[in-house]
PDB file of N, CA, C and O in Angstrom:
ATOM      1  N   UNK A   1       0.817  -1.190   0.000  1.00  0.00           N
ATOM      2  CA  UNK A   1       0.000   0.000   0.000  1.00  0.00           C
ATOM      3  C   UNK A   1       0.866   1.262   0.000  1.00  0.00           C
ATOM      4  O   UNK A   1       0.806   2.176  -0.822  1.00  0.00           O
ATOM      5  N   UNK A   2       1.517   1.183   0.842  1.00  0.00           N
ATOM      6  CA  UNK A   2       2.959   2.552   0.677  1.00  0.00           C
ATOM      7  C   UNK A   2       3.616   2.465  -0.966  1.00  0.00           C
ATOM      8  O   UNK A   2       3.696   3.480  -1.659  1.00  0.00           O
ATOM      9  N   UNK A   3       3.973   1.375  -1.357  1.00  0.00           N
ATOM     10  CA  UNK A   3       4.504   2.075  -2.690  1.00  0.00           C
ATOM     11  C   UNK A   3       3.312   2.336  -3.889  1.00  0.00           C
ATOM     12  O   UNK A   3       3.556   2.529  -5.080  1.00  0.00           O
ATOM     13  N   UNK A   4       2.178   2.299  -3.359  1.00  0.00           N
ATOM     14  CA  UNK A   4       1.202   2.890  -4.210  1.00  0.00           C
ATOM     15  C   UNK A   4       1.332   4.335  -4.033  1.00  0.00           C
ATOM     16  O   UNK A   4       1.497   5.161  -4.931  1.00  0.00           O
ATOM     17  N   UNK A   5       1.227   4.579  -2.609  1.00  0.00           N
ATOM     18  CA  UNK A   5       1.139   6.273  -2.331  1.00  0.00           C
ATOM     19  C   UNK A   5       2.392   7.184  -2.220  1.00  0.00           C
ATOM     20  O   UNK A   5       2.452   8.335  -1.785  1.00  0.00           O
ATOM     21  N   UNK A   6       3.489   6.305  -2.773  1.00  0.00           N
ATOM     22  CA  UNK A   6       4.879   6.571  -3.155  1.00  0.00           C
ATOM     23  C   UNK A   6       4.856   7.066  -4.411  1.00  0.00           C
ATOM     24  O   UNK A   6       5.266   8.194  -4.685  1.00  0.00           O
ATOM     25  N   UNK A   7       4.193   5.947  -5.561  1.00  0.00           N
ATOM     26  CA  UNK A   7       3.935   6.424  -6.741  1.00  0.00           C
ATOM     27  C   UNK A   7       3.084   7.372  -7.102  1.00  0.00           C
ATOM     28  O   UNK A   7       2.920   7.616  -8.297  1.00  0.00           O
ATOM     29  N   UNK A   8       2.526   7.935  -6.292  1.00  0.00           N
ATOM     30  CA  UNK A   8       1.281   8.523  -6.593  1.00  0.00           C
ATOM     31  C   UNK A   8       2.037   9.800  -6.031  1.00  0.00           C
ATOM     32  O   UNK A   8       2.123  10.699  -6.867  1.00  0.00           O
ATOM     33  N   UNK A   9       2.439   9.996  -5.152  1.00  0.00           N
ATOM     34  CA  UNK A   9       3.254  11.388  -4.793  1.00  0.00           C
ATOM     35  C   UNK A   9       4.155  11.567  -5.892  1.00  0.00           C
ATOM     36  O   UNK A   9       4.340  12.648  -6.450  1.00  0.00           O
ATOM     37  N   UNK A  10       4.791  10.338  -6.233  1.00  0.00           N
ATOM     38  CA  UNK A  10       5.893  11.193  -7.634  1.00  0.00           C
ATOM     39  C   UNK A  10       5.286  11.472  -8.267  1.00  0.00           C
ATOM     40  O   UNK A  10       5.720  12.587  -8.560  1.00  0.00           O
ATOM     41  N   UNK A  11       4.110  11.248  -9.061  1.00  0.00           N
ATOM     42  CA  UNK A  11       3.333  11.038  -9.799  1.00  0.00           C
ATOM     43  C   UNK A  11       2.657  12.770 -10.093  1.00  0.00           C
ATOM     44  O   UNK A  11       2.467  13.366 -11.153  1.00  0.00           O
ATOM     45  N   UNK A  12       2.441  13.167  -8.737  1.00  0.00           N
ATOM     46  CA  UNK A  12       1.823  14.152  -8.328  1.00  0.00           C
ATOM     47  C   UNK A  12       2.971  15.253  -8.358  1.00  0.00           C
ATOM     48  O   UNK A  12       2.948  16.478  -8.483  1.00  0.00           O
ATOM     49  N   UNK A  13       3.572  14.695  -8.259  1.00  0.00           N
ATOM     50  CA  UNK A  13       5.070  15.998  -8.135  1.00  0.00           C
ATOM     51  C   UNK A  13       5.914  16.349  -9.207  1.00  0.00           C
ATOM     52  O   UNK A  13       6.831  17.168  -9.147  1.00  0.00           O
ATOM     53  N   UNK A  14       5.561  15.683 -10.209  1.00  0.00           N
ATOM     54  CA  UNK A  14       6.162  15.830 -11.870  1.00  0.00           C
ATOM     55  C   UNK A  14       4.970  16.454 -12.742  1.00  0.00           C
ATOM     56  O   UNK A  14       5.156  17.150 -13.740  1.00  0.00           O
ATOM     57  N   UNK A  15       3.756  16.115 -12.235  1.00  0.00           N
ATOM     58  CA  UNK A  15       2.430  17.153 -12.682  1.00  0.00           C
ATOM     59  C   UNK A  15       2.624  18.489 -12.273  1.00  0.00           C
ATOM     60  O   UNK A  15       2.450  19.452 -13.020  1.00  0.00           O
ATOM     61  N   UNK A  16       3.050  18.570 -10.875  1.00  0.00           N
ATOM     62  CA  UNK A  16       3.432  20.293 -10.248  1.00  0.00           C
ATOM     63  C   UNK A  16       4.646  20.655 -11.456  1.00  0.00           C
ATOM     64  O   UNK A  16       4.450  21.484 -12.345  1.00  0.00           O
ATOM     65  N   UNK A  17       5.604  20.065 -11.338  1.00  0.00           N
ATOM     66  CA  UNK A  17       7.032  20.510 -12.062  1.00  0.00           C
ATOM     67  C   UNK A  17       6.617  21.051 -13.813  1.00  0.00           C
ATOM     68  O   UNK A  17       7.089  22.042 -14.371  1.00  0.00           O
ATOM     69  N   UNK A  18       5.633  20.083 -14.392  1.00  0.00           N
ATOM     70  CA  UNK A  18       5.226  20.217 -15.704  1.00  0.00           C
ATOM     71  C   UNK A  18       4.317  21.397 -15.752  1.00  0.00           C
ATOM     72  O   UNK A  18       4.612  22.246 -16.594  1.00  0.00           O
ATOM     73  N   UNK A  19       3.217  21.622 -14.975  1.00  0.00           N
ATOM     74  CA  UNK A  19       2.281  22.882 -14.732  1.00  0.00           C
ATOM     75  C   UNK A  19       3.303  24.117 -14.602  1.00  0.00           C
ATOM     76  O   UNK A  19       2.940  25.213 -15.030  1.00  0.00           O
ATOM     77  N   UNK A  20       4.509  23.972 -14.049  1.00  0.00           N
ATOM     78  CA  UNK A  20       5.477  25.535 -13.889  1.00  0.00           C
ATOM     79  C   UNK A  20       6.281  25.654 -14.914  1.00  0.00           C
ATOM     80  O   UNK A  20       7.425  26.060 -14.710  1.00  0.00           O
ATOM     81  N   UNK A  21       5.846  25.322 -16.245  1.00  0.00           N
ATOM     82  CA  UNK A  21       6.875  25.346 -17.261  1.00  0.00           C
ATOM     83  C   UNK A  21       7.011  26.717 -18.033  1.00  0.00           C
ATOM     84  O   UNK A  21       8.070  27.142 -18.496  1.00  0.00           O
ATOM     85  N   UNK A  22       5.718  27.381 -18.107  1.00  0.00           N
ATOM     86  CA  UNK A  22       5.638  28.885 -18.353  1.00  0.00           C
ATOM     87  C   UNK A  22       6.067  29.623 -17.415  1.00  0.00           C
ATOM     88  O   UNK A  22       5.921  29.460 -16.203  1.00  0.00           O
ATOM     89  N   UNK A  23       6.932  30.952 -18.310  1.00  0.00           N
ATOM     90  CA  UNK A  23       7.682  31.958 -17.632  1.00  0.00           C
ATOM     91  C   UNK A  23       6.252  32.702 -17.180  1.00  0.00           C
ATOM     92  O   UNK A  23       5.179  32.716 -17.783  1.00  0.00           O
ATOM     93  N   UNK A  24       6.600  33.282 -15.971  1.00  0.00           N
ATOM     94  CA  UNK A  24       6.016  34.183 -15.214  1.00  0.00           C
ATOM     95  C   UNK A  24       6.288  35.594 -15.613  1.00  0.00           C
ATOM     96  O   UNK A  24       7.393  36.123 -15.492  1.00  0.00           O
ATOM     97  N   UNK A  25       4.819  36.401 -16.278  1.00  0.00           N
ATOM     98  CA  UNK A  25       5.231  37.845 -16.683  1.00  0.00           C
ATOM     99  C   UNK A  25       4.778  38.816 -15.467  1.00  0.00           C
ATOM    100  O   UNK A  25       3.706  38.791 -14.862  1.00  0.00           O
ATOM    101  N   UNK A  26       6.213  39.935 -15.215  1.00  0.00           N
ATOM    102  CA  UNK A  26       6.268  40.110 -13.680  1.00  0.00           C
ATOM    103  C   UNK A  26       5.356  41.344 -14.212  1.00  0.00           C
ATOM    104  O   UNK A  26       4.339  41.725 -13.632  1.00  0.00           O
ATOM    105  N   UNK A  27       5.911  41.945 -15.481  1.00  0.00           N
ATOM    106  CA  UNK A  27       5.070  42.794 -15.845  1.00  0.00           C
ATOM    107  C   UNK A  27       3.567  43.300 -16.896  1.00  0.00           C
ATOM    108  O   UNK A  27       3.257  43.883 -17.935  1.00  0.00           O
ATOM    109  N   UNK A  28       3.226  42.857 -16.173  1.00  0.00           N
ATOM    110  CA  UNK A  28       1.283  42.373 -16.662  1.00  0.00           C
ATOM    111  C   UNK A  28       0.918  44.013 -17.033  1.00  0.00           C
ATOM    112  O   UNK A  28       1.066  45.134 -16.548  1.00  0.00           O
ATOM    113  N   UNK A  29       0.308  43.307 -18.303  1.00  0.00           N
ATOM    114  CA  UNK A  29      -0.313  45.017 -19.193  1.00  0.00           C
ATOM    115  C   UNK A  29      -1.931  44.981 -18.907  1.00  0.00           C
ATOM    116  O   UNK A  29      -2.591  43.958 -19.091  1.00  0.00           O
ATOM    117  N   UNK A  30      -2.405  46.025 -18.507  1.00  0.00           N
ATOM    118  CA  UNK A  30      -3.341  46.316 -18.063  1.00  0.00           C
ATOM    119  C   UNK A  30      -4.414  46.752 -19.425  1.00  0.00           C
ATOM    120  O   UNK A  30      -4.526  47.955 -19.661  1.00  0.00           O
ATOM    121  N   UNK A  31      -4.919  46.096 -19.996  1.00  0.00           N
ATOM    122  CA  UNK A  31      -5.449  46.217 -20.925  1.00  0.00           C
ATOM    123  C   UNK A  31      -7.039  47.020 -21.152  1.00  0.00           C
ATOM    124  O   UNK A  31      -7.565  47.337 -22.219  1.00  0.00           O
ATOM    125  N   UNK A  32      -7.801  47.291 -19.091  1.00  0.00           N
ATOM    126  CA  UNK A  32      -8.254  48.111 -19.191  1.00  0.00           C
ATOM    127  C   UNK A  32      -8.698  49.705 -19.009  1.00  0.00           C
ATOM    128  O   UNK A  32      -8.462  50.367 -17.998  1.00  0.00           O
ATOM    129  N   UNK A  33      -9.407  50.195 -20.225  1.00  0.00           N
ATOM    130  CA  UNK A  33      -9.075  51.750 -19.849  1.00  0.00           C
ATOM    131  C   UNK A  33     -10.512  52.527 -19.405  1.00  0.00           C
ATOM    132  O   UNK A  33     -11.596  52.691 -19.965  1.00  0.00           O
ATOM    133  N   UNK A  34      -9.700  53.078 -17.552  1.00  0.00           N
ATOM    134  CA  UNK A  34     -10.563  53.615 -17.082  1.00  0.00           C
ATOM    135  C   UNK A  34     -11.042  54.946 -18.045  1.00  0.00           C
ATOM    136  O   UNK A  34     -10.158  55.453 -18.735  1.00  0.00           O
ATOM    137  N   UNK A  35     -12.459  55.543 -18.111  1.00  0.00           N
ATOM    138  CA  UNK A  35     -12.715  56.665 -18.651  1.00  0.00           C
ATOM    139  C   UNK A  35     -13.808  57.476 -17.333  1.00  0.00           C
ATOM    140  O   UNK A  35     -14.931  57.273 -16.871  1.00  0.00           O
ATOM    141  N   UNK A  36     -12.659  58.485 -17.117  1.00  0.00           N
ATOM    142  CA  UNK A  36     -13.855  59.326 -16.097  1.00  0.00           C
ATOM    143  C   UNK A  36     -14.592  60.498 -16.799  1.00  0.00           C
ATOM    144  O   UNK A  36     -14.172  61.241 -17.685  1.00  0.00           O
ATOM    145  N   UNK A  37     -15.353  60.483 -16.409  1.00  0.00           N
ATOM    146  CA  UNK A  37     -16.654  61.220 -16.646  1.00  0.00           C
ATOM    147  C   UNK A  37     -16.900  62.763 -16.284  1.00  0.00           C
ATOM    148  O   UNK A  37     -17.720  62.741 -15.366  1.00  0.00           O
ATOM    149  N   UNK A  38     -16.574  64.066 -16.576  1.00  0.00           N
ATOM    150  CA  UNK A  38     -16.814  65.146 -16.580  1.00  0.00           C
ATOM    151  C   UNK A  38     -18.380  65.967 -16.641  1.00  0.00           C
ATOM    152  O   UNK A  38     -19.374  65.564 -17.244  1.00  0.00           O
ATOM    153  N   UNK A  39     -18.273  67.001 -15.973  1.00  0.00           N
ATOM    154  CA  UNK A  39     -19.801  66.952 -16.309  1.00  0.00           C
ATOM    155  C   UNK A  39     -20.538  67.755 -14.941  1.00  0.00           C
ATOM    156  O   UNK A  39     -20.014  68.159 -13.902  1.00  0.00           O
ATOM    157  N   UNK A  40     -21.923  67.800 -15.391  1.00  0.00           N
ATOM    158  CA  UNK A  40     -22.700  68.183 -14.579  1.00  0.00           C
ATOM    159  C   UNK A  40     -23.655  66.387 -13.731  1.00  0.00           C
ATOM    160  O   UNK A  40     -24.072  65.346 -14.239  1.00  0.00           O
ATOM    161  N   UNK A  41     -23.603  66.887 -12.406  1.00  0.00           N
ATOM    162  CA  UNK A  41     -24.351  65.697 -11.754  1.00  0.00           C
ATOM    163  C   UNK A  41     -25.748  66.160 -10.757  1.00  0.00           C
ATOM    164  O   UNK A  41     -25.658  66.911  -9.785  1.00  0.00           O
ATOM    165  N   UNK A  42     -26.602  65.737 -11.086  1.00  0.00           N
ATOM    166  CA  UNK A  42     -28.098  66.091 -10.486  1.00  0.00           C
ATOM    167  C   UNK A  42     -28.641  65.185  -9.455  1.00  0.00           C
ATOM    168  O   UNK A  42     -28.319  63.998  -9.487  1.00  0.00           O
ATOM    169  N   UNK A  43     -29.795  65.838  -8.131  1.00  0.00           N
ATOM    170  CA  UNK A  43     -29.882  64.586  -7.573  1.00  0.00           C
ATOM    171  C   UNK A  43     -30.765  65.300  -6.161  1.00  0.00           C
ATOM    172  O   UNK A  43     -30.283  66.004  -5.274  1.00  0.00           O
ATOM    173  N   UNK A  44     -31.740  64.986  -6.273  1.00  0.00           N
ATOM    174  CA  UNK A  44     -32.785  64.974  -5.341  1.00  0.00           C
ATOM    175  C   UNK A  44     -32.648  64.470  -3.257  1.00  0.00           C
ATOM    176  O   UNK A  44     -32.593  63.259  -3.043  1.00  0.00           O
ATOM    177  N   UNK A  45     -32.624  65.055  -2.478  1.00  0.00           N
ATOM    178  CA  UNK A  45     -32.600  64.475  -1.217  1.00  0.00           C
ATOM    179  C   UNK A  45     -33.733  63.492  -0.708  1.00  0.00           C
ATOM    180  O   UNK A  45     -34.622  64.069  -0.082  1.00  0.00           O
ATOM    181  N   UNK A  46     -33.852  62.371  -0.825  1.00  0.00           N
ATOM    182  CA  UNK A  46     -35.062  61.637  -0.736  1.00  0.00           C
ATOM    183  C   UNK A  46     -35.763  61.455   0.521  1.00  0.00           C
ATOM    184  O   UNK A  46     -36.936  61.252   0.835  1.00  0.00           O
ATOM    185  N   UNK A  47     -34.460  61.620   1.254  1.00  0.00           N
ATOM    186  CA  UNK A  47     -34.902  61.433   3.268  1.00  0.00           C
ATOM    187  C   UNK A  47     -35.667  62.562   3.418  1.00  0.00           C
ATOM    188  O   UNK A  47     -36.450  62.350   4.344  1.00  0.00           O
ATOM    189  N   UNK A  48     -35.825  63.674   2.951  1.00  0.00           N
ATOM    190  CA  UNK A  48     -36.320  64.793   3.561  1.00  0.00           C
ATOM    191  C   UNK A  48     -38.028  64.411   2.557  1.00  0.00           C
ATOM    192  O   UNK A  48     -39.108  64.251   3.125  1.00  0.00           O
ATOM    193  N   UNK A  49     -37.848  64.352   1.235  1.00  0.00           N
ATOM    194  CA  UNK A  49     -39.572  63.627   0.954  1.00  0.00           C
ATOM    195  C   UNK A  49     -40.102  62.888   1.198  1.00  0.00           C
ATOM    196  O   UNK A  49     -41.304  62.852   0.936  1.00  0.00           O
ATOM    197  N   UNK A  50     -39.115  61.386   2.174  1.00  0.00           N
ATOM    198  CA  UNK A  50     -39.706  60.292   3.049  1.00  0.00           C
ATOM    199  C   UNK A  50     -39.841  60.716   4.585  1.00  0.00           C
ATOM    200  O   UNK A  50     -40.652  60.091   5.268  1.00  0.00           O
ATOM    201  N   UNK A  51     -39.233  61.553   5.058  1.00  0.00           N
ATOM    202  CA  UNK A  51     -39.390  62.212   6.388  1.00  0.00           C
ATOM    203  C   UNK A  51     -41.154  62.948   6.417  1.00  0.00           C
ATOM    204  O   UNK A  51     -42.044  62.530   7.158  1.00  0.00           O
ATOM    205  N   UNK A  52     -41.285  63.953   5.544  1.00  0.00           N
ATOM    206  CA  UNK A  52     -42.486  64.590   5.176  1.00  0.00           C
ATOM    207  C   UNK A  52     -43.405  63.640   4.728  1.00  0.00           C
ATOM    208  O   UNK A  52     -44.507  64.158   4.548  1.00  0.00           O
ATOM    209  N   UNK A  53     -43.376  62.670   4.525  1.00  0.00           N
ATOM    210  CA  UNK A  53     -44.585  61.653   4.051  1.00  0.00           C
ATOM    211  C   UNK A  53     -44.821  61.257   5.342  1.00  0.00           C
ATOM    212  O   UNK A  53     -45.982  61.361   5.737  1.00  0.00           O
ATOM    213  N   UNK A  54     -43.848  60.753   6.219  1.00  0.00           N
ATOM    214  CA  UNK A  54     -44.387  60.050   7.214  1.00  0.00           C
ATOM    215  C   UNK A  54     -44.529  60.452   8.775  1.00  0.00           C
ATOM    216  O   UNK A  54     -44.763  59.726   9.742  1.00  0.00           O
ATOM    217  N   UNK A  55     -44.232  62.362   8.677  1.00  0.00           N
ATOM    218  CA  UNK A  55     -44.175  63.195   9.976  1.00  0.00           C
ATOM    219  C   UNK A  55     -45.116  64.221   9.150  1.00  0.00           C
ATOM    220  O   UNK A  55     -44.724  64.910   8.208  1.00  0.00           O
ATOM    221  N   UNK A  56     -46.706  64.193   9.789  1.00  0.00           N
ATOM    222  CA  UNK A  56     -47.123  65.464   9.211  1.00  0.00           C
ATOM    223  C   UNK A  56     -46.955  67.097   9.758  1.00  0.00           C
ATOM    224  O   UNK A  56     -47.544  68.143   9.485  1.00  0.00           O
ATOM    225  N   UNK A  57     -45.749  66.701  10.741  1.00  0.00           N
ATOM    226  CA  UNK A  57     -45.423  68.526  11.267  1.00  0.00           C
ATOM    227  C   UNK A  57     -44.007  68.563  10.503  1.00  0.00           C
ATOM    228  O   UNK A  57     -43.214  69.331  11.049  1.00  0.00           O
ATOM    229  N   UNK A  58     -43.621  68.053   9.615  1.00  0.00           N
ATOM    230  CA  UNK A  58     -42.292  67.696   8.465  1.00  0.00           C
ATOM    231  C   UNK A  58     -42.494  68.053   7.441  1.00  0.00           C
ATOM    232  O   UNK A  58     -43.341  67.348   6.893  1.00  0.00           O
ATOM    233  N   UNK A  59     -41.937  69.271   6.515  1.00  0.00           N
ATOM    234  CA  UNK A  59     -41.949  69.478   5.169  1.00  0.00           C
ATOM    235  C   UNK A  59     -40.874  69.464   4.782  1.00  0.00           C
ATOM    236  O   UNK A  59     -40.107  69.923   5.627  1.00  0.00           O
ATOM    237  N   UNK A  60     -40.299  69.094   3.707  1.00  0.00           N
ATOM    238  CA  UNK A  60     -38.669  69.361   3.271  1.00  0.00           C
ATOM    239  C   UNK A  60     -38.379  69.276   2.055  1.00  0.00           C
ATOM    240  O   UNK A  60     -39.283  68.566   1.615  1.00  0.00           O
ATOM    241  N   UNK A  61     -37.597  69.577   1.069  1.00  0.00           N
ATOM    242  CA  UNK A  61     -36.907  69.254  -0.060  1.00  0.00           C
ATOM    243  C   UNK A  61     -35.941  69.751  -0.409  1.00  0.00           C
ATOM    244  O   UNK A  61     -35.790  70.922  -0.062  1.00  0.00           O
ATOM    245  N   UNK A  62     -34.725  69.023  -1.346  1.00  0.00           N
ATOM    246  CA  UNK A  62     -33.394  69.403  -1.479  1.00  0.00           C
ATOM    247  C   UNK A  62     -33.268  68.681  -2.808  1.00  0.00           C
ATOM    248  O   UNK A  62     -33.542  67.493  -2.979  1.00  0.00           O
ATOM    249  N   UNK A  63     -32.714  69.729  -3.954  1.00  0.00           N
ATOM    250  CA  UNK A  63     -31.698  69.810  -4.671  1.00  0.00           C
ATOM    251  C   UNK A  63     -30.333  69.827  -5.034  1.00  0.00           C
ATOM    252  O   UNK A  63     -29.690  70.861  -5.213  1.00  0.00           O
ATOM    253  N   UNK A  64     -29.929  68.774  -5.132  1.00  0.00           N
ATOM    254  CA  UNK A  64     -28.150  68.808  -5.201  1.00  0.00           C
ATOM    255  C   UNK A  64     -27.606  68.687  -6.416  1.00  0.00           C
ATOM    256  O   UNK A  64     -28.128  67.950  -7.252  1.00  0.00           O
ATOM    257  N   UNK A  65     -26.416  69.439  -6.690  1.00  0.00           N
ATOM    258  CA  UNK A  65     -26.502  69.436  -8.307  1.00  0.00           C
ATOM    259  C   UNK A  65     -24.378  69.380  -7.889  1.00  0.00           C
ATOM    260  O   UNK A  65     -23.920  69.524  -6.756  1.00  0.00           O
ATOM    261  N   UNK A  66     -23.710  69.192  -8.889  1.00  0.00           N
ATOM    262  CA  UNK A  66     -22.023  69.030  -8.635  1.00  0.00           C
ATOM    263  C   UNK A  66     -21.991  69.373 -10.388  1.00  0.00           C
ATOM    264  O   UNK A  66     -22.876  69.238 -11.234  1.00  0.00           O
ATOM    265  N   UNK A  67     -20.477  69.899 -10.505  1.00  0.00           N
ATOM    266  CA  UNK A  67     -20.147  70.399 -11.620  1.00  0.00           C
ATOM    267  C   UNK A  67     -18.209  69.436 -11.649  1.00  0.00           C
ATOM    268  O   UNK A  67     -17.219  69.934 -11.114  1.00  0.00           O
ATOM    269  N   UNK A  68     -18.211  68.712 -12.052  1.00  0.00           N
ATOM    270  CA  UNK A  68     -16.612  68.497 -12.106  1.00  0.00           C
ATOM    271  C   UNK A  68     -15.646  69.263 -13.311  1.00  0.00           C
ATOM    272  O   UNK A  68     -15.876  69.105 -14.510  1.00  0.00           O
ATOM    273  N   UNK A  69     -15.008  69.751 -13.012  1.00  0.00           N
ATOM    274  CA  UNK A  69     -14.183  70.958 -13.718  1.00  0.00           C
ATOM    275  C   UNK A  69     -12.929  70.106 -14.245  1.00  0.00           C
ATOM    276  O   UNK A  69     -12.624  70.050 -15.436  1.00  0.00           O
ATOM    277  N   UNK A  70     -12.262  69.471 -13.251  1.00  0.00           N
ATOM    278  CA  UNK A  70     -11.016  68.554 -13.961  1.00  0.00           C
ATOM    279  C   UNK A  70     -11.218  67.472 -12.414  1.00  0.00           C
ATOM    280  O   UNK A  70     -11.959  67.298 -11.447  1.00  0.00           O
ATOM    281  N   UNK A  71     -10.119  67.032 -12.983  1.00  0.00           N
ATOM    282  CA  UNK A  71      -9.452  65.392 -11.898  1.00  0.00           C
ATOM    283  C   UNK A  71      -9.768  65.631 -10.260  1.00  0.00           C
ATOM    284  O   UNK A  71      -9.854  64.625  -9.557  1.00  0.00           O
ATOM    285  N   UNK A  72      -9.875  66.455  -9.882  1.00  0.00           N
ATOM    286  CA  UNK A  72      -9.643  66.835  -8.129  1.00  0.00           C
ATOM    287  C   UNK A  72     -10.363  68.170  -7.720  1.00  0.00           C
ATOM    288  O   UNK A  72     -10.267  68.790  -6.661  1.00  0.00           O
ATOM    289  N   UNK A  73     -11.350  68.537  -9.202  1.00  0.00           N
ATOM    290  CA  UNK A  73     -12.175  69.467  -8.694  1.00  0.00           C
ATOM    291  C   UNK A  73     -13.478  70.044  -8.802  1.00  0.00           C
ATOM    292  O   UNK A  73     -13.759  70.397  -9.947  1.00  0.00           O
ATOM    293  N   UNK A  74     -14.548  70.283  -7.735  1.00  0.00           N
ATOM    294  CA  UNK A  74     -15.814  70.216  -8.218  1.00  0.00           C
ATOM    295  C   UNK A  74     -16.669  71.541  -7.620  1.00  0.00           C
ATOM    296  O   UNK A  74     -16.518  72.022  -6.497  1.00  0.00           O
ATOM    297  N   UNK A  75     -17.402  71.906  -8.432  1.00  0.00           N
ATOM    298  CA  UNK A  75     -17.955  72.992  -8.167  1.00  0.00           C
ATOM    299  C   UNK A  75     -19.439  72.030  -7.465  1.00  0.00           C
ATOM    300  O   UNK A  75     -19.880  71.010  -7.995  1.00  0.00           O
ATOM    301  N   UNK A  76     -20.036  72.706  -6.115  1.00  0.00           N
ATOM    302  CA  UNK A  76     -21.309  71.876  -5.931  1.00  0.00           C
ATOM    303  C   UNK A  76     -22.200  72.970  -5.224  1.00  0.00           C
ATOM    304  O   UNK A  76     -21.855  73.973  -4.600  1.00  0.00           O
ATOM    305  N   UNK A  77     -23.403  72.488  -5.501  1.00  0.00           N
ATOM    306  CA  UNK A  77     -25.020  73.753  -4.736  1.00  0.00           C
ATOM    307  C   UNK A  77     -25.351  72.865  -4.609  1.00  0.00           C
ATOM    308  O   UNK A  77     -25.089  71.760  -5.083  1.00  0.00           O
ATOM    309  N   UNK A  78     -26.375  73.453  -3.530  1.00  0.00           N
ATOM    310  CA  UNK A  78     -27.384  72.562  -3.058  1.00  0.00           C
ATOM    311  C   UNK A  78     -28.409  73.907  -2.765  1.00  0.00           C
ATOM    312  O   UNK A  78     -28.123  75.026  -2.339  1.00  0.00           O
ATOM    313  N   UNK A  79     -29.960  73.215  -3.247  1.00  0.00           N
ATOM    314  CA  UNK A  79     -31.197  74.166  -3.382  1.00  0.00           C
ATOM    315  C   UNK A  79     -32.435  73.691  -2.260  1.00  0.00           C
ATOM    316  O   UNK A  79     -32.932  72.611  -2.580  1.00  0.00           O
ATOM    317  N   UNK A  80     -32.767  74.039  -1.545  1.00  0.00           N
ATOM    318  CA  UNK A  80     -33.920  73.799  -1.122  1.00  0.00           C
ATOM    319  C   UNK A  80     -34.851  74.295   0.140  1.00  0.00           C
ATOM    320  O   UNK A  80     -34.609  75.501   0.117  1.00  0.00           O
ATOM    321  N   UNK A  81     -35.580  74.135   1.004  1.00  0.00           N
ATOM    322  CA  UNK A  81     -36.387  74.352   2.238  1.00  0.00           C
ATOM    323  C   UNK A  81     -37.053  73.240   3.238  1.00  0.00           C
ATOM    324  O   UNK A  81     -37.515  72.161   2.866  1.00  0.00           O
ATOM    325  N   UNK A  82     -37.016  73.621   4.294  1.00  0.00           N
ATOM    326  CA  UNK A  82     -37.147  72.609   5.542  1.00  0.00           C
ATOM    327  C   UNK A  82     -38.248  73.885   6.174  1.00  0.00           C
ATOM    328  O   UNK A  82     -38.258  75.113   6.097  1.00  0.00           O
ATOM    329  N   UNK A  83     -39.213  72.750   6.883  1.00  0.00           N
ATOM    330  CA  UNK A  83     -40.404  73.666   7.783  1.00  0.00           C
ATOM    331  C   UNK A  83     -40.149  72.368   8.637  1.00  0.00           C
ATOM    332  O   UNK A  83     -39.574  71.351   8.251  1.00  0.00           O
ATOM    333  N   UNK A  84     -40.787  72.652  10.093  1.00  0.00           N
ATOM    334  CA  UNK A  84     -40.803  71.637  10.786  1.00  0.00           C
ATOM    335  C   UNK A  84     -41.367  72.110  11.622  1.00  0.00           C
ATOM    336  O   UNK A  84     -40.703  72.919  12.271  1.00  0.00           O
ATOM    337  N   UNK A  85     -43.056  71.863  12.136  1.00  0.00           N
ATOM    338  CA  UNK A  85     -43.706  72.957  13.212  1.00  0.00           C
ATOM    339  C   UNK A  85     -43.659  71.716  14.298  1.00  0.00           C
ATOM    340  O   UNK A  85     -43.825  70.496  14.310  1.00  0.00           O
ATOM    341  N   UNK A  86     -43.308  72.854  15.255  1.00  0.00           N
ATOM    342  CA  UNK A  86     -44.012  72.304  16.573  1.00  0.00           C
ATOM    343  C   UNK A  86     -44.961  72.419  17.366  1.00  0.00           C
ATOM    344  O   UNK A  86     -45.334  73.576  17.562  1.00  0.00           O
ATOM    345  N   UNK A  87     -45.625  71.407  18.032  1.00  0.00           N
ATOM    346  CA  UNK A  87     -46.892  71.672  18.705  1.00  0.00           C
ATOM    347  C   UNK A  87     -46.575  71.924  20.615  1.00  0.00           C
ATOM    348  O   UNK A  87     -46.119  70.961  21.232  1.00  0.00           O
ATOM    349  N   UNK A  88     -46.802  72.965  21.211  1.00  0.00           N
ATOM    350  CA  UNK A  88     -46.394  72.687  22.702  1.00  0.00           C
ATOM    351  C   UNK A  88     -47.603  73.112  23.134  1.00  0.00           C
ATOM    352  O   UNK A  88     -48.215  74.091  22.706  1.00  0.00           O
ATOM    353  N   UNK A  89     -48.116  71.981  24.429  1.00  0.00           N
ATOM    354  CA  UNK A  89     -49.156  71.654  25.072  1.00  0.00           C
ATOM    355  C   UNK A  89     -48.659  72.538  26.278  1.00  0.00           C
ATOM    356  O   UNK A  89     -47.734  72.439  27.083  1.00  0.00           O
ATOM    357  N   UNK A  90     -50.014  73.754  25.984  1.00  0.00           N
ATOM    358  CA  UNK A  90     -49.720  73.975  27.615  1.00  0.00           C
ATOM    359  C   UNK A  90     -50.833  73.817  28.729  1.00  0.00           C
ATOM    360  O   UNK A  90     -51.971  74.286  28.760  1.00  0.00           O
ATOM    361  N   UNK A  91     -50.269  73.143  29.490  1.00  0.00           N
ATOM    362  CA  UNK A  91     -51.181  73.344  30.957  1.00  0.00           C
ATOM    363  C   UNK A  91     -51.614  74.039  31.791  1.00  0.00           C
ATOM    364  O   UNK A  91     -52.276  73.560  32.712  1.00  0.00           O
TER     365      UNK A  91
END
């Protein structure tokens, strides 16, 4: 039974040796190309129209808008209004 699992380890160890026969390229070409995106970006605050749906002393909404100019720079506004009444009970 041992020189079965004798043969079977050489066996196994000349399959490793044959699998490493290709050179290893250290320097791998990156074949894909990122493209970033310039531009104007738009975009609604949703918590403040799900806040107001489900608090009726809650009104809110917000506009957010970004401008990217180059690599590391962005012009950004933001548009909108918040109400929020309170009720105080007096005794």
């Amino acid at each position: 039974m041992s020189r079965f699992f004798i043969n079977l380890l050489f066996l196994l160890c000349s399959c490793l040796a044959l699998s490493q026969s290709k050179p290893i390229d250290l320097n791998p070409k990156d074949t894909l190309e990122y493209k970033q995106s310039y531009g104007l970006g738009l975009g609604i605050d949703l918590s403040r129209i799900i806040t107001g749906a489900l608090d009726d002393n809650y009104k809110g909404f917000e506009i957010v808008a970004d401008y990217r100019l180059n690599q590391n720079l962005y012009l950004a506004a933001e548009l909108g209004n918040e109400e929020k009444t309170r009720q105080e009970d007096l005794y």
